[in-house]
C-alpha positions in Angstrom: 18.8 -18.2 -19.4 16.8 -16.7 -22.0 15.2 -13.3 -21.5 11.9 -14.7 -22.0 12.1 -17.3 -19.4 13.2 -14.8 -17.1 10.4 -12.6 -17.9 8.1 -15.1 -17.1 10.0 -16.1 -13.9 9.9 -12.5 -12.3 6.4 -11.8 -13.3 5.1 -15.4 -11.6 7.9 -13.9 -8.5 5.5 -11.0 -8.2 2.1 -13.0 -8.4 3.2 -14.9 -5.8 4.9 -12.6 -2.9 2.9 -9.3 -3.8 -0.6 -9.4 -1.9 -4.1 -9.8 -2.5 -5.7 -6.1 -3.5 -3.3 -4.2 -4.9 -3.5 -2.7 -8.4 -0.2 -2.8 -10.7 1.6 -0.1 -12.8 4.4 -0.7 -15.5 6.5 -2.6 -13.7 10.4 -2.0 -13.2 13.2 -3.5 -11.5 15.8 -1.3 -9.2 19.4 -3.1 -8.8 21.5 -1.3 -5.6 23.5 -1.9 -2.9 22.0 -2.3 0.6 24.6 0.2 2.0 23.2 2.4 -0.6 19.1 2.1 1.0 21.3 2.5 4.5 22.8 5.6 3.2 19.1 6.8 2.8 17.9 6.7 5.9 21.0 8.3 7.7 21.2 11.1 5.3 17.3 11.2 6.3 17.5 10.9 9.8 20.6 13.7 10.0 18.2 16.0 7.8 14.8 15.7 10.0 17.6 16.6 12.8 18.3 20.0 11.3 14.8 20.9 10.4 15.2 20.0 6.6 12.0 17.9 6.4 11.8 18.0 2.7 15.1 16.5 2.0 14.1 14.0 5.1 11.1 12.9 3.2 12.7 12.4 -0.1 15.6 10.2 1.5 13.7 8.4 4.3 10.7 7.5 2.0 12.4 5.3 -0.2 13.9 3.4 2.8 10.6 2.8 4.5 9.0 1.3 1.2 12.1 -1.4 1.3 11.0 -2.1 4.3 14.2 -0.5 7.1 12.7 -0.1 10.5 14.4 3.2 11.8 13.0 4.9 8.4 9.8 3.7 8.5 9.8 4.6 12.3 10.9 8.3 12.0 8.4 8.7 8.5 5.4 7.5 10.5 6.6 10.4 13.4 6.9 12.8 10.7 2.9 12.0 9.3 2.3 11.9 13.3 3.5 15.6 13.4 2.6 17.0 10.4 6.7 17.7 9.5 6.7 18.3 5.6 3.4 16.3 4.8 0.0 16.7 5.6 -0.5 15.3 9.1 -2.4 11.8 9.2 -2.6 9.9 12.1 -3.8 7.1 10.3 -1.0 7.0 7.8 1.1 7.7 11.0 0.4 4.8 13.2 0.7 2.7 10.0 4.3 3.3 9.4 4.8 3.4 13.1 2.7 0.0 13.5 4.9 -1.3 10.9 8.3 -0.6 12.5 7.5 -2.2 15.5 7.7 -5.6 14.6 10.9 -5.3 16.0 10.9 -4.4 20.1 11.7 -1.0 20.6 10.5 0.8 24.0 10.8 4.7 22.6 8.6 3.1 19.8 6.1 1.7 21.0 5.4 4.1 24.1 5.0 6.8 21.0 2.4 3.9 19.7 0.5 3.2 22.8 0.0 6.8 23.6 -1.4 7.6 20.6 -3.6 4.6 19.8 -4.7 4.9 23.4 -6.2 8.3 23.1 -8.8 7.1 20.2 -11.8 5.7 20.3 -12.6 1.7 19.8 -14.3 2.5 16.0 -10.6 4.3 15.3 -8.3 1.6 17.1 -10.2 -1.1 14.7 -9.1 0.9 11.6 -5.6 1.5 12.5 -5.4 -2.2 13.4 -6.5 -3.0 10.1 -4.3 -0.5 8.3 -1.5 -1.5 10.4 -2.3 -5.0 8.6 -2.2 -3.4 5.0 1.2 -1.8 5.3 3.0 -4.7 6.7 1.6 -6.9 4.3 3.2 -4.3 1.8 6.5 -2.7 3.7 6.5 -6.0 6.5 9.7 -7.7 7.5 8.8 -10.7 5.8 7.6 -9.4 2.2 10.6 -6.8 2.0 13.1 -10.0 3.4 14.5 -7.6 5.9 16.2 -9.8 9.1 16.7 -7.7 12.2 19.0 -8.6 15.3 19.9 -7.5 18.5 23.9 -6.0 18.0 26.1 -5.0 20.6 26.8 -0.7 20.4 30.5 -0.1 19.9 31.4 2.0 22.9 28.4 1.1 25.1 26.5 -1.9 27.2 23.7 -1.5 25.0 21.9 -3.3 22.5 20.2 -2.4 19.2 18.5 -4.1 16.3 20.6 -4.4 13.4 18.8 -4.9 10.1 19.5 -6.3 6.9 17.7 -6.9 3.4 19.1 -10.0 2.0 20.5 -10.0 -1.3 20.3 -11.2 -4.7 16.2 -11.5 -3.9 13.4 -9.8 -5.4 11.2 -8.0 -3.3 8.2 -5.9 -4.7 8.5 -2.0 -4.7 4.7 -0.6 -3.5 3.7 3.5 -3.8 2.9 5.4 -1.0 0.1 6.7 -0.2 -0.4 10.4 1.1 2.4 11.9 -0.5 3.4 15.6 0.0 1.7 17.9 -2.8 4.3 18.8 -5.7 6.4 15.9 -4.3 7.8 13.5 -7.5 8.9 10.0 -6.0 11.7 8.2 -8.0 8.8 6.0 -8.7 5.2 6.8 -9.5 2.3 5.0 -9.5 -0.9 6.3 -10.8 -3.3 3.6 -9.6 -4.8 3.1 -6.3 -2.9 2.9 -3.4 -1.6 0.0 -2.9 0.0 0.0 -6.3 2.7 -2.5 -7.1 5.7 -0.2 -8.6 8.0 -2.8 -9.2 10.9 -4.7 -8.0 14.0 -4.3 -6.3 17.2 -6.8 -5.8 20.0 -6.1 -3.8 23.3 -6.6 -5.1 25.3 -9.1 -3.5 28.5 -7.2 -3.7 31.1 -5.5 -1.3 29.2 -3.1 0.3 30.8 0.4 1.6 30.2 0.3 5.4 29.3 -4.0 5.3 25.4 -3.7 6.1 23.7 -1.7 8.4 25.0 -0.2 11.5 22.7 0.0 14.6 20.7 3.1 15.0 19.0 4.5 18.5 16.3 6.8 18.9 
């Protein structure tokens, strides 16, 4: 296959999976390993644990975008609290709106109680933002499957997500990004602004997908 006809092939890709309204940068194309986007979030998730929101940012951030629930779960708490970003409810309940298209109780009591305690004029906005980012960061977009996986050790159950491989899947910006913070990938325009892409390599991965995460 030429490099021309595979030019042409990834840029019609992105025409047809990206979403209406976005604007577009330079794009570029990120190969890794799933285990490696895994590895994110856990080194993410241990440092929010000890207090080290910066580093939990940087790590969990890139996760979200490619669309892994538990990242973009404990991202949206972090805008919810204000922990190394400026606080945003709105960004907040987007990344937590986001997550929950898988069932999680924890979650979506977090959700409810927040959403519950605005007004109707604010609840139509974050439904409609809620809209934008899963149209950007969603399951479906970011081809992330998640399952219900038996706990080693224990009775219970937790979701176990994957991003399948060999697939493009457009990389967006975020939006509301700590000040003096430089992302791995920039994007000038708008929010949302179309980055690039990124394929997963279908190789042996280190730990063989994701392992189940609880909160």
């Amino acid at each position: 296959m030429n490099n021309h006809f595979t030019l042409v092939i990834t840029l019609l890709f992105t025409l047809l999976t990206a979403p209406l309204g976005f604007s577009q940068s330079n794009t570029i194309t990120k190969t890794m390993l799933f285990s490696e986007i895994q590895d994110k979030f856990v080194e993410g998730a241990d440092a929010h644990k000890k207090g080290d929101f910066s580093s939990a940012y940087d790590n969990l951030s890139f996760a979200a975008q490619s669309g892994m629930k538990e990242a973009q779960y404990l991202l949206g708490f972090m805008y919810l609290k204000g922990e190394y970003v400026q606080r945003s409810i709105p960004v907040g309940m987007a990344w937590l709106g986001t997550a929950l298209e898988i069932e999680n109780k924890d979650w979506s009591a977090l959700y409810s109680r927040v959403y519950h305690s605005l007004n109707e004029q604010q609840q139509v906005f974050i439904d409609r933002k809620v809209s934008q980012y899963i149209d950007i960061y969603g399951m479906d977009i970011q081809n992330v499957d998640c399952q219900l996986t038996s706990v080693i050790g224990s009775r219970k159950l937790a979701q176990r997500c994957t991003k399948q491989a060999d697939r493009l899947t457009p990389l967006f910006s975020m939006e509301d990004i700590p000040e003096g913070y430089s992302p791995e990938f920039s994007c000038e325009a708008t929010f949302p602004c179309l980055i690039g892409n990124l394929r997963i390599y279908d190789g042996v991965e280190s730990h063989n997908g994701a392992l189940p995460f609880q909160f």
